[in-house]
N, C-alpha and C positions, 0 to 999 in steps of 0.2 A: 160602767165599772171603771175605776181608775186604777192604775199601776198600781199605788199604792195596796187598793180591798186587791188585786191579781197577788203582790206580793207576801198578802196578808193571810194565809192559807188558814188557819186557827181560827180568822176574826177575831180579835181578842182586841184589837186597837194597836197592838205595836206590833212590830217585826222580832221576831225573836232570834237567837243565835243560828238555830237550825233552817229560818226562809231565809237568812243573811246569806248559808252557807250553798242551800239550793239555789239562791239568785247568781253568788259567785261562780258554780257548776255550770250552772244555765251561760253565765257570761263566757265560761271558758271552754265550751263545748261549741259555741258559736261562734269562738275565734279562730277555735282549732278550724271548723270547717271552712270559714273563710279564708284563713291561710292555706288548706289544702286547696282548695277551689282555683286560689290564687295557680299555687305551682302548676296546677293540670293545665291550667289557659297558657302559663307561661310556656309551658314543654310545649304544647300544640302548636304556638309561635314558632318556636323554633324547629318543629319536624319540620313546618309549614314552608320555614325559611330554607330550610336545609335541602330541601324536596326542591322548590323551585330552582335554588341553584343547580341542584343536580338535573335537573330537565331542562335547564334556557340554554345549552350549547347543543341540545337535540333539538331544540325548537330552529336553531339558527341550521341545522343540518336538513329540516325537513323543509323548510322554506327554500333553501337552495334545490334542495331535488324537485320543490314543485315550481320552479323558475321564479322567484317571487326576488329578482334582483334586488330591487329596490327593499325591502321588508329583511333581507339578508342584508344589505349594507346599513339599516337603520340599527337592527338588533346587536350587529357588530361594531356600533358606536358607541352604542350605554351600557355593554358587557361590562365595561373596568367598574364602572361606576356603580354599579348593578353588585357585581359581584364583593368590593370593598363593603356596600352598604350592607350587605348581607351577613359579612362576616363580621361587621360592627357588632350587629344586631345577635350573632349567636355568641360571639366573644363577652359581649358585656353581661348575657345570658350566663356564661358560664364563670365569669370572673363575679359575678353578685350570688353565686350560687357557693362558689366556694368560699366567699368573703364570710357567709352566712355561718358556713361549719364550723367557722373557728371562733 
């Protein structure tokens, strides 16, 4: 069966006003979900980001308590680095989210 006889529901040989109008429903019901789709991956990004910031200066506290000198001086090198990236990454999140409202 070809798109066409799928969008052909009468069979009549043409498309008529009303499968024109179900195929555009169909198109915008499909966008809508993949636009929502989109947002949820995007939020879970950023819980994701937001979480690990919130846990890497406990990570660098528990490594200290279990002597882990070396793994405590690494961790405390790529903090800045670590942490700017991070808040790139929620910043642009939240400035394309507002950009979008208006």
């Amino acid at each position: 069966m070809t798109e066409f006889e799928k969008a052909d529901h009468n069979g009549s040989g043409d498309i008529d006003q009303a499968e024109w109008d179900a195929l555009d429903l169909e198109d915008r019901r499909r966008r809508l979900d993949d636009e929502d789709s989109k947002r949820d991956q995007q939020r879970s990004m950023v819980w994701f980001a937001l979480s690990g910031m919130l846990l890497y200066p406990f990570s660098i506290m528990i490594t200290a308590l279990v002597g882990l000198e070396e793994a405590v001086s690494a961790l405390s090198s790529i903090a800045g680095v670590y942490f700017v990236s991070v808040a790139g990454i929620v910043g642009v999140f939240f400035g394309v989210t507002n950009m979008g409202k208006k």
